[in-house]
Each structure stands twice: as C-alpha cells, then as structure tokens.
C-alpha positions in Angstrom: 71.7 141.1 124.7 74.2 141.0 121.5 72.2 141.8 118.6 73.7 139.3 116.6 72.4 136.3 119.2 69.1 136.5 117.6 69.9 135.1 114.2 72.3 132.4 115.0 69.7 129.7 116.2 67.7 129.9 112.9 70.6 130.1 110.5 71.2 125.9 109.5 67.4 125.6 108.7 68.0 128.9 106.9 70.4 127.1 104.5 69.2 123.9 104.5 65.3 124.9 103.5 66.9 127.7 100.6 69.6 125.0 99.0 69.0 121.9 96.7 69.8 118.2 99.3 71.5 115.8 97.7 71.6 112.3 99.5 75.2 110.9 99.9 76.3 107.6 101.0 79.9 107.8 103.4 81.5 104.0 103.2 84.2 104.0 106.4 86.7 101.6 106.2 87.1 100.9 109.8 88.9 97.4 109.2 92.8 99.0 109.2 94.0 102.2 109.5 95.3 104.2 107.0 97.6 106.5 108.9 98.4 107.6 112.7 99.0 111.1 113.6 100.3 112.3 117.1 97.7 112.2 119.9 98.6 116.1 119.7 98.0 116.5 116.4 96.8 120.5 116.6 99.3 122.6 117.1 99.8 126.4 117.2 102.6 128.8 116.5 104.1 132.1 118.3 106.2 134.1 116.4 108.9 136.5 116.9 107.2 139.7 114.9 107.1 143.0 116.7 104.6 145.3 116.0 106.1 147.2 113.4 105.9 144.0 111.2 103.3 145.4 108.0 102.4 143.9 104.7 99.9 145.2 102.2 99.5 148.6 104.3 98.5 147.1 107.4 100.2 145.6 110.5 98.0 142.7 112.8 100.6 141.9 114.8 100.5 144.4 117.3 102.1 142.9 120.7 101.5 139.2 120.1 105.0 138.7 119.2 107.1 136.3 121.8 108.6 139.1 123.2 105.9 141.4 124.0 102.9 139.4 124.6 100.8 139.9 127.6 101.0 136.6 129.4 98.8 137.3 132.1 95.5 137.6 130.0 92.9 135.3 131.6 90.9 134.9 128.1 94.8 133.5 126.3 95.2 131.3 129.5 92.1 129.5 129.2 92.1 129.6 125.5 95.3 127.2 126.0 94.4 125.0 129.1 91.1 124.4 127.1 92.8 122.0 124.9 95.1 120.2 127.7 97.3 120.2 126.5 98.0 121.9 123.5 101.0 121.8 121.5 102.5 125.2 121.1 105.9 125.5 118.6 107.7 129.0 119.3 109.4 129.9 115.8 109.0 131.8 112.6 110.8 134.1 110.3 112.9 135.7 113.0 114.3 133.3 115.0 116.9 132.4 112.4 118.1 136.2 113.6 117.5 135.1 117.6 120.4 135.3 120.2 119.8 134.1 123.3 121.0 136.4 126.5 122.8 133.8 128.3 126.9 132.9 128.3 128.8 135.2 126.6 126.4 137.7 125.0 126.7 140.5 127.1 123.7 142.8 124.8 119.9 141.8 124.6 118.9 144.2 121.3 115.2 144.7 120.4 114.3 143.6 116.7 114.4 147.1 114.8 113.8 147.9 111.1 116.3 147.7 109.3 116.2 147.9 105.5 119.7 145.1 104.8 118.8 143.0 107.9 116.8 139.7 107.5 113.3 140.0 106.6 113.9 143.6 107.4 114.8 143.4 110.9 117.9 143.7 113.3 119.2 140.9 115.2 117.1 140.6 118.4 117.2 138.9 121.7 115.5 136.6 124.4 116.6 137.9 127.5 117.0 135.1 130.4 114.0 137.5 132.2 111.2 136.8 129.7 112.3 132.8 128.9 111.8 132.5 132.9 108.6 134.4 132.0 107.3 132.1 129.0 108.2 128.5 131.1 106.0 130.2 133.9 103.2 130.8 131.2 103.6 127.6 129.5 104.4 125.2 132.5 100.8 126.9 133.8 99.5 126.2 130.8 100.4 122.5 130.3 101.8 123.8 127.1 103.7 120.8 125.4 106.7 122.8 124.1 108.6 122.9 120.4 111.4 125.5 120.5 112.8 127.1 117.1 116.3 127.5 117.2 118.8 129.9 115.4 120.3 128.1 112.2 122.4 131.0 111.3 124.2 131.9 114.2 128.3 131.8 113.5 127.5 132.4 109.1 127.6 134.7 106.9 125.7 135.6 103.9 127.4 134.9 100.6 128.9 137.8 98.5 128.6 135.9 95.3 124.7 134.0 96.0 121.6 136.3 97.4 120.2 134.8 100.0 122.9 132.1 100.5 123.9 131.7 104.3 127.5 130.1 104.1 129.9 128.7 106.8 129.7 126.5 109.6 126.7 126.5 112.3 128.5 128.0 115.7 126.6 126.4 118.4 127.7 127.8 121.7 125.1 130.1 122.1 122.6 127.3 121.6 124.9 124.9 124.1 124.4 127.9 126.8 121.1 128.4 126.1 120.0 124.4 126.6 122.8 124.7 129.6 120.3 127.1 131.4 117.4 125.3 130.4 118.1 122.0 131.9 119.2 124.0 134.8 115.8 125.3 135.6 114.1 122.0 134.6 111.7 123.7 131.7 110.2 121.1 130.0 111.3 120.8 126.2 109.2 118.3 123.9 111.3 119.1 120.6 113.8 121.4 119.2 113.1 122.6 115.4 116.3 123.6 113.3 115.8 126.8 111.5 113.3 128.4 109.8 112.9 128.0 105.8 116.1 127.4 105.4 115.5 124.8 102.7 115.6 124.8 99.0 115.7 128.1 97.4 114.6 129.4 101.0 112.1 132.5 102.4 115.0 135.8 103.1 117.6 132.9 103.8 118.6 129.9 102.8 121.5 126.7 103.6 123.1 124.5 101.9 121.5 120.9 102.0 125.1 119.2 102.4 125.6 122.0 105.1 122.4 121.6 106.9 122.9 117.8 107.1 125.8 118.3 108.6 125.4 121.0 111.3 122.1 119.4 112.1 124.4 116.0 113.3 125.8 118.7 115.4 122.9 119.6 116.9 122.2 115.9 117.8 125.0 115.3 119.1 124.6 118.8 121.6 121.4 117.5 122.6 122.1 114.3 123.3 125.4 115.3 125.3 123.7 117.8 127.5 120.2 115.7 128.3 121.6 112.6 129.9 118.3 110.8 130.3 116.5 109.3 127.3 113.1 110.3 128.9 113.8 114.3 129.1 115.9 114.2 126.0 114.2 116.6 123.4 113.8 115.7 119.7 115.4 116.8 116.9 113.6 118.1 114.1 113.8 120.0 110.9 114.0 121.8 108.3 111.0 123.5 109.1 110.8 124.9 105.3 109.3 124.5 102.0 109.3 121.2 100.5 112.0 120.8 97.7 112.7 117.1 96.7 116.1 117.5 96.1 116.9 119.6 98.9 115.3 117.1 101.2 116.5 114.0 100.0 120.3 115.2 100.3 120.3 117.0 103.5 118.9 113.3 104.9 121.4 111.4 102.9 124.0 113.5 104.8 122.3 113.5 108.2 121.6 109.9 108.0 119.4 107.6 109.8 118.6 108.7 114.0 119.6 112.0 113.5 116.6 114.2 112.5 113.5 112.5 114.7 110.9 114.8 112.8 111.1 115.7 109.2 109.2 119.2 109.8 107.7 121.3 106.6 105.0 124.4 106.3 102.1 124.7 103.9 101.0 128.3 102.6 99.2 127.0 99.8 96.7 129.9 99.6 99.8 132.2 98.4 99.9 135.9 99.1 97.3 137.3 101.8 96.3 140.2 99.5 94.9 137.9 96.7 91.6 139.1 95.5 90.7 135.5 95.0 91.2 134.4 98.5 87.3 133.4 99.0 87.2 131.5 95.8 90.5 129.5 96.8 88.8 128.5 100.1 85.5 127.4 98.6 87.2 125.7 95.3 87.7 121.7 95.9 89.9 121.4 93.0 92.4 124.3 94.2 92.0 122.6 98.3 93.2 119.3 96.5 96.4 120.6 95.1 98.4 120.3 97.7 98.2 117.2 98.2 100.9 116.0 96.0 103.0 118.1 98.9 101.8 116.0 101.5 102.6 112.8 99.2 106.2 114.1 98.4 107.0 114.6 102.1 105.3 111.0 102.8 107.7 109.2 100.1 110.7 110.7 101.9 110.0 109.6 105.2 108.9 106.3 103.9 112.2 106.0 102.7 114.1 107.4 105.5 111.8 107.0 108.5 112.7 109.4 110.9 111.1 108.5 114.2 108.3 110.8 114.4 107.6 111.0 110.7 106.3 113.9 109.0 105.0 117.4 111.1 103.4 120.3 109.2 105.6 122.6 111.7 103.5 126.0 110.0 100.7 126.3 108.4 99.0 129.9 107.9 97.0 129.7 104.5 98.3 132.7 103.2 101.5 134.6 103.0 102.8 137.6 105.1 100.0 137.4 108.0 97.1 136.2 106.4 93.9 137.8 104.7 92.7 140.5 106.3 89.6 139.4 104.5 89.4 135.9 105.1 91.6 134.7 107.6 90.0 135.4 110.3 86.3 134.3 109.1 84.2 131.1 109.4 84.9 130.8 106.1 89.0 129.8 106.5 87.8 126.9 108.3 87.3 125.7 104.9 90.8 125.8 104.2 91.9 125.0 107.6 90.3 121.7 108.6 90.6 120.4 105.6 93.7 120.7 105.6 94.1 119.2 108.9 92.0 116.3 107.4 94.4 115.9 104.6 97.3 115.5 106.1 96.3 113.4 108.1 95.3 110.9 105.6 99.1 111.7 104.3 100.4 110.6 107.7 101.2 113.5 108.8 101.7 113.4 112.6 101.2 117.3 113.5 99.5 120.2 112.0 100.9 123.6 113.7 98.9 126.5 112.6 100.1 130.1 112.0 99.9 131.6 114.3 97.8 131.2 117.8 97.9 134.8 118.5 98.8 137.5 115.8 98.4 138.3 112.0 95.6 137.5 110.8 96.0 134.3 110.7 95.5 134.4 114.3 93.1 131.6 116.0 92.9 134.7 118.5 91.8 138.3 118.5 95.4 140.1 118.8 94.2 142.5 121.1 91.0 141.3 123.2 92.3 137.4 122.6 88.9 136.7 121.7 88.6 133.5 119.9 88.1 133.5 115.8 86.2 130.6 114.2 89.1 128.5 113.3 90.0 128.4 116.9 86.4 126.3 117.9 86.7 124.0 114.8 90.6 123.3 116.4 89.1 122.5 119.6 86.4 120.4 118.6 88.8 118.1 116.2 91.7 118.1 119.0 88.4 116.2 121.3 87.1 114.2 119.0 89.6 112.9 116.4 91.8 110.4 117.7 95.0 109.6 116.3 93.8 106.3 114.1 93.0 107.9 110.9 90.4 105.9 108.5 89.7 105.4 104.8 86.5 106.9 103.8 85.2 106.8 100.4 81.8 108.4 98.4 80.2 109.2 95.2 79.3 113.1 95.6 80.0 116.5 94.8 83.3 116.8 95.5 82.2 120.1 97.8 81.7 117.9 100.3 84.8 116.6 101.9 84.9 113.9 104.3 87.7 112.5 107.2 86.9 109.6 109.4 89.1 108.6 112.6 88.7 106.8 115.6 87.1 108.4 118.1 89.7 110.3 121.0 87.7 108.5 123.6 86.6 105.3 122.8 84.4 103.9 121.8 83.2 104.6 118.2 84.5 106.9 115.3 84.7 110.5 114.9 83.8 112.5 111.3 84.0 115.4 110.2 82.0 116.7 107.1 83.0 120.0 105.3 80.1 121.5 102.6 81.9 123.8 100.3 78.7 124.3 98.2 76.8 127.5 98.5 73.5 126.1 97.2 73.5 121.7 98.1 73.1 120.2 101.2 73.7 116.9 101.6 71.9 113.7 103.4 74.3 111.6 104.3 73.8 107.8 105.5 77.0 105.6 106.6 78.1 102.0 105.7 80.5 99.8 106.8 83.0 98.2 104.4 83.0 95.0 104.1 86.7 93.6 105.0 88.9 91.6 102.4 85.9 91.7 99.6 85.7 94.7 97.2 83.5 93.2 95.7 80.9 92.2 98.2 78.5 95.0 99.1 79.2 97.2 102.0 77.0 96.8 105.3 74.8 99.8 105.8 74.8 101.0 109.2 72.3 101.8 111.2 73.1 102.9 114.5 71.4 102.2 117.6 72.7 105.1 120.2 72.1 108.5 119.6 75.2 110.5 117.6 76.6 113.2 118.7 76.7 116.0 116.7 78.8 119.5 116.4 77.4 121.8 113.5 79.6 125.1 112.8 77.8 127.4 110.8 78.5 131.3 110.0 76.8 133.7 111.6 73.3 134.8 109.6 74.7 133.0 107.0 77.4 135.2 106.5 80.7 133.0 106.0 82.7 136.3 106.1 81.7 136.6 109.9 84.1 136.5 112.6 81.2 134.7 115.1 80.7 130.9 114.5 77.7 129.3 115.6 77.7 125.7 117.1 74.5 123.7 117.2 73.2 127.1 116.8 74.7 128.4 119.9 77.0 131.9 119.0 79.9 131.5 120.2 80.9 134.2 122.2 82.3 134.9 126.0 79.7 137.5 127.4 80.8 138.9 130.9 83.9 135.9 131.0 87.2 134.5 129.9 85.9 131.0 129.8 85.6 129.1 126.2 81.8 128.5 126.1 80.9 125.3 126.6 80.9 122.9 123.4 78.2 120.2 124.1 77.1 117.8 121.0 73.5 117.8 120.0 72.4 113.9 120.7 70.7 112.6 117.4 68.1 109.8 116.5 70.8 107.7 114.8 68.0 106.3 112.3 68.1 109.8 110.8 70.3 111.2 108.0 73.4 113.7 108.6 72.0 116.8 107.7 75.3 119.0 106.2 73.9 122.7 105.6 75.2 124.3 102.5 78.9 126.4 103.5 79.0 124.5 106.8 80.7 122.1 108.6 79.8 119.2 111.0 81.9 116.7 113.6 79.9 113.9 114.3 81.1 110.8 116.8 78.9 107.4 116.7 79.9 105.3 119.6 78.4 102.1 118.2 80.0 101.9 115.0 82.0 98.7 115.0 85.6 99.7 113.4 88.2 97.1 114.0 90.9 99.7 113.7 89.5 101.2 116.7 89.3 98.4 119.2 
C-alpha cells in the first residue's frame, strides 16, 4: 500500500475543523446567460520543444515534444480518450521555424541549438512518416485537432528592426502540406496562424497590416483546397499576446469572414523562476488582474465578430515551462481553473492549456505520463460545466471564487468553488435570483435531490503536492493505465456546501430551476 493513501481520507475534516467557517450566501442568476463557450471548452497544447530546450538550469521537456513523443503509451492514450473528446491544438514557439516534408523540400532537419536561430533553435521538420504517425494517434484518440502553422515561411528578419519578420508569407509549403492532408482524409478542426507574432512579439514578430493581409491568403488557400463547407477547417489567429492596436489593425485589414477565431495566450504568472509564484496563485487581487485582458479581447470581437469569437489558444501560467515549484502542484489549480472560470465569464469560447505533456506546466508526468492535479480538476470541469455560462454574485472574502454554468448533462447547474484562504472555510447556501426585479429579494433554494459533489483537496494538506485527493480518494493509478474513477459524493441537499480552506469543489444540483438551462 502507498504510504501516502493513509492521510488523504482525513485531510478536508483536517482543514475544515483547524480553520475559522464563514457562512456565505451564492445568488445564481439562472434567468439568461451571460456568455457561451465551446462545448470543448478545455483544451491542451503540444509543442515543438526538443529535449535540449532548458530555462533556469533545468530542462522538463525531455521527449514530449511533437516530434519525439512516445505515442504508444497506454497511460497518454487513456489520459486523452478520458475526456472524449478532447481538444488538442499542436503549436508553440517553434512552429513559426516548422517546414513540412512534403512537395518540394527535399531535407527533413532536426531542431538543433543554435545560438542566431529563433528562440535558439535551427529550422526543423515534420516528416510525412510521423504526421501519418500523429493522425493515427489522434484519429485513435478522438482528438478534435487545431494545427499551428508556420507564419514565417518565405520572410526575412529585418536588418534595421530586431525581431521584425519582413516580406510576404510564401505559402506553397503550407498549400502542399494541406494537399497531402486532404489526401489522407485527417480530420482538421482549425488552423492557427503563427505563433506570437503580434505586437511587439515573443523572438519574432509581423507587421499588423502584413499579417492581415497574408492571413486573407491563408483563407483563401483553405477555402480553395477544402471544397465542402462541412470539412472546411477554420481560420484562426494571431495566437499572441494581446496588444490593442496591433489587434484592431490587423482585423481592419483582414476584414469581416476572414479570421473565424480571434486566438490569444495568457502567462499572467510571468517568469517560472519567480520566488513569489505561491503567493501569485493564492492572491485574489493578483488572479483578478487579468481580467481587463479578457475584457480587451471581448471589446474587439464584439466589434468585429469573428465567428467563433475569442479562444485562449495558450495558457501555461508561467513563462519558459512553468514552475518547477508550483506548476505541477494542487496548488496551480488555483491559478488554473480560475482562470478557466474567468474567461469564461469573458466569453471566451476555449481555454488551451500549456502544455498536455512537457515543462512543467505539464497536466502529465513527462516521463511516466502520470497525471498532475490540474489534469483531474480539467476533467471534472470538461464533465460537468456546460457551455451556458451564468451570473453568480456574493458578499464574501474574495478568497473564495465562484463560476456557475449549466450543467453538461441536463438537468440542473454545475459550480465550482475555489477557497484561496489558508485559515476560512466557508458554508455556503444558494439562492435563486429573482428575474426582472433587483429589487425584490432573491428565492433561497432549497433543493430536494441529493447534490453531487467533487471535493479536490492536496494531499495531507500539503498544496505543494503533486497527489490530489477527490472526495478523499488519492488519486493515483496503482497496477493500471486507467484514470481512476471520478464518482460525486451524493449530498443531503438541506445541508451547506462545505469549502475546506486551500481547496476546491464542483458541485451539480439537478433540481435547480435555471431558465437559461432549459
């Protein structure tokens, strides 16, 4: 028996009998919706880095890169399928310095360090051998597929501006690439221009005016080569940092139809090797601030409205990998899901993290694919949150952070509650808003079906653990491959919801009457 299996079933009455309970009320505005997001609103990321990819003296990657992953690992199989499907966006910092083996490109280099190359790497290739490879993996999978694509192929970088990537995008190496694609009948969901690319860029950057244009050109490819409607891939983009300015001209250019997806990444934790990480994570204040992100990207598709609105096409937390010291823990769930829950509230339609494999960041062990923490929080919101995303409103600590949808399977709404305190619990009753009347006092609920409860708490307490506990089950794959299973814990819905101090609960109460969800 694991040693660590016999503290995890006492750890939430632990915390809740050593911290101060404050009683909250959660009012849930189920009359409208506030905002949709897709149905596959988690995604994950895998990147291009090799293993000799380090920062900050260390280098996680190890073979989780595109090109040398093991794709015939039971335990990184079933970690996928467990979501079916999940939504899996191949990109990253390399792909802008991607060919693809196919047409005219006789070579297929490997990336190699190289001190003037981009992000310190040589050009590298995908080989027509390992994209057969992948489309096996993800068609197994039921992966629903984004595809980065090389934005600098055909320019140079400018003599006169660092960093600035100059000239016309040459396509024909993408036009082969799709060419073979369609051939084989591997299933595309969206293409992604380029990787920050925008604004003042991340090793490289384009031109709004420029990027507007060669991204028409990239329509127009797509739509020339995919002659059915149905199979045609979307267009998104830039895939970078969020500049105002940069965005508003490179869609002025573009103009309406042409970009389906206006795609942007989050690292708002800054550089993996901050000292602070643990306070960031835990700090409501500092978890708030980048929402006026999520507001900027909103304005601009509310004024442009691409078709698929707004995707958060990266997300790792921090910078260059991750923290080694954080990352990986319960305690980045913190950061993560609410995150997820913001943006979400922002309209924000998908939420790719960084990275499903490799880093830190990983939501899998890089070399026994073991799941982290973040992964089972993932899982659990990709179940239970549906797409219909509600208003919810309190008067609390602000450590405890609150999103309301309607349930994935109907009927009822899904919550989750985050506590960022270390020392309050919180009681927390619901009520139901009362439509058209601020004025008039909300119903309180009282439910008459059990709920069904999912409480995530760290191992002994510990939030720097890499083992997360649900209902007091450790969750860990003893003698299998297979994700444990991930039953609720049915509840007397006359009691309160008990949130532990530094945990986090889903909760989904079937006979909550929410108009929005009908």
């Amino acid at each position: 028996m694991n040693f660590k299996f016999a503290f995890c079933p006492i750890i939430l009455l632990l915390s809740a009998s050593l911290s101060f309970a404050q009683n909250v009320n959660v009012v849930i505005h189920g009359a409208a919706s506030i905002a949709k997001t897709d149905d596959n609103f988690v995604c994950v990321t895998l990147d291009w880095w090799p293993a000799e990819k380090c920062d900050y003296n260390q280098c996680p990657w190890g073979k989780a890169g595109i090109l040398n992953l093991d794709l015939r690992y039971g335990a990184l199989i079933n970690a996928i399928k467990a979501f079916n499907p999940l939504r899996i966006k191949v990109g990253g910092s390399l792909q802008d310095n991607v060919v693809y083996k196919v047409g005219e490109v006789s070579s297929c280099p490997n990336f190699m360090k190289r001190e003037d190359g981009l992000f310190g790497f040589s050009q590298g290739c995908l080989s027509i051998e390992r994209w057969d490879q992948l489309n096996r993996f993800f068609n197994h999978t039921g992966v629903k597929l984004t595809f980065g694509l090389n934005a600098l192929f055909g320019r140079n970088e400018s003599q006169t501006e660092k960093g600035l990537w100059i000239g016309d995008w040459q396509p024909q190496n993408t036009r082969d690439f799709m060419q073979y694609t369609i051939s084989k009948g591997y299933k595309v969901d969206s293409y992604e221009f380029g990787n920050q690319l925008s604004g003042s860029g991340m090793g490289a950057k384009v031109d709004a005016k420029q990027y507007g244009k060669d991204v028409i050109l990239l329509k127009n490819l797509v739509k020339e080569l995919y002659a059915h409607p149905e199979t045609e891939p979307k267009v998104l983009g830039p895939g970078g940092f969020y500049e105002e300015k940069w965005f508003n001209t490179f869609l002025e250019v573009s103009g309406q139809g042409v970009v389906d997806g206006l795609t942007h990444q989050i690292y708002n934790l800054g550089p993996g090797d901050d000292p602070n990480m643990m306070n960031k994570v835990l700090d409501p204040s500092y978890l708030s601030q980048v929402s006026q992100t999520y507001k900027g990207v909103s304005d601009v598709v509310n004024k442009f409205r691409p078709q698929l609105g707004a995707w958060v096409s990266e997300s790792g937390g921090a910078l260059k990998g991750g923290s080694k010291d954080v990352s990986r823990t319960f305690a980045d769930g913190f950061w993560y899901l609410d995150q997820m829950g913001m943006a979400s509230t922002y309209d924000q339609k998908v939420f790719c993290r960084q990275a499903l494999i490799g880093g830190n960041y990983g939501l899998l062990n890089a070399t026994t694919f073991v799941p982290n923490p973040d992964y089972y929080g993932a899982l659990l919101w990709h179940r239970l949150m549906g797409s219909t995303v509600l208003a919810v409103t309190k008067e609390s600590d602000p450590n405890l952070r609150v999103y309301a949808h309607c349930a994935k399977k109907k009927p009822g709404v899904s919550l989750i509650f985050i506590n960022l305190s270390k020392d309050r619990s919180f009681n927390i009753t619901l009520s139901n808003a009362k439509p058209g009347d601020a004025g008039k006092p909300n119903y309180e609920f009282v439910g008459k079906q059990n709920r069904e409860e999912y409480y995530l708490g760290a191992l002994i307490g510990d939030i720097k653990d890499d083992i997360v506990c649900l209902n007091d089950v450790p969750m860990v794959q003893i003698d299998s491959e297979d994700i444990p299973a991930m039953d609720p814990k049915l509840v007397d819905a006359s009691t309160p919801i008990s949130i532990a101090a530094q945990s986090i609960a889903y909760a989904t109460i079937r006979d909550f009457e929410a108009p929005a969800c009908v």
